[in-house]
N, C-alpha and C positions, 0 to 999 in steps of 0.2 A: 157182051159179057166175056170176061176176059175167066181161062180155062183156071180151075184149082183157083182161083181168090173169091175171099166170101163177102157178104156183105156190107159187114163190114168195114174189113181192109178196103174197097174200093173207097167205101164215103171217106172214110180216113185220107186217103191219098186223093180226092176230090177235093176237102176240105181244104188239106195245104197247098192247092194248088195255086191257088188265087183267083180262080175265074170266078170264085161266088161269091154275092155280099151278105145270103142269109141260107138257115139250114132247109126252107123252102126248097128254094131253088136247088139246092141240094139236093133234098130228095128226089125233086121231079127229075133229076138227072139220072140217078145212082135207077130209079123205076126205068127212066127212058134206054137205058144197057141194058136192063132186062132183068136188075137184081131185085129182091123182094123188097119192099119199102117199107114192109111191117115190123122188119128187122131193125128200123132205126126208130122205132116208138120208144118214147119214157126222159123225164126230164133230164136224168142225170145225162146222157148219152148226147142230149141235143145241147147241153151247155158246153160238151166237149165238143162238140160239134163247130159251136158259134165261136167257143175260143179260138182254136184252131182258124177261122174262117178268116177271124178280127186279127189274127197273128200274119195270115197272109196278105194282108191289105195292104198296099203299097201306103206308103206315109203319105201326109195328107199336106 
């Protein structure tokens, strides 16, 4: 867990990163650093989530 960023800001900046194809995996990551996962509950937040996810996705 990276010092002063919230939970947020991490899934965000995991999101565009490109290593993930779903908000799943996601989470299990943003949990696996040590941040709270309950933080990323609620539809609206997961469809930013997936966008983001689908925007990093190398073209196909």
């Amino acid at each position: 867990m990276e010092v002063g960023k919230t939970t947020l800001e991490r899934a965000f900046e995991l999101a565009r990163s490109g290593r993930f194809t779903t908000v799943s995996e996601l989470k299990l990551a943003v949990a696996a650093e040590g941040y709270d996962r309950k933080q990323l509950e609620g539809g609206a937040l997961s469809r930013q989530l997936s966008a983001l996810i689908k925007a990093a996705m190398p073209p196909a």
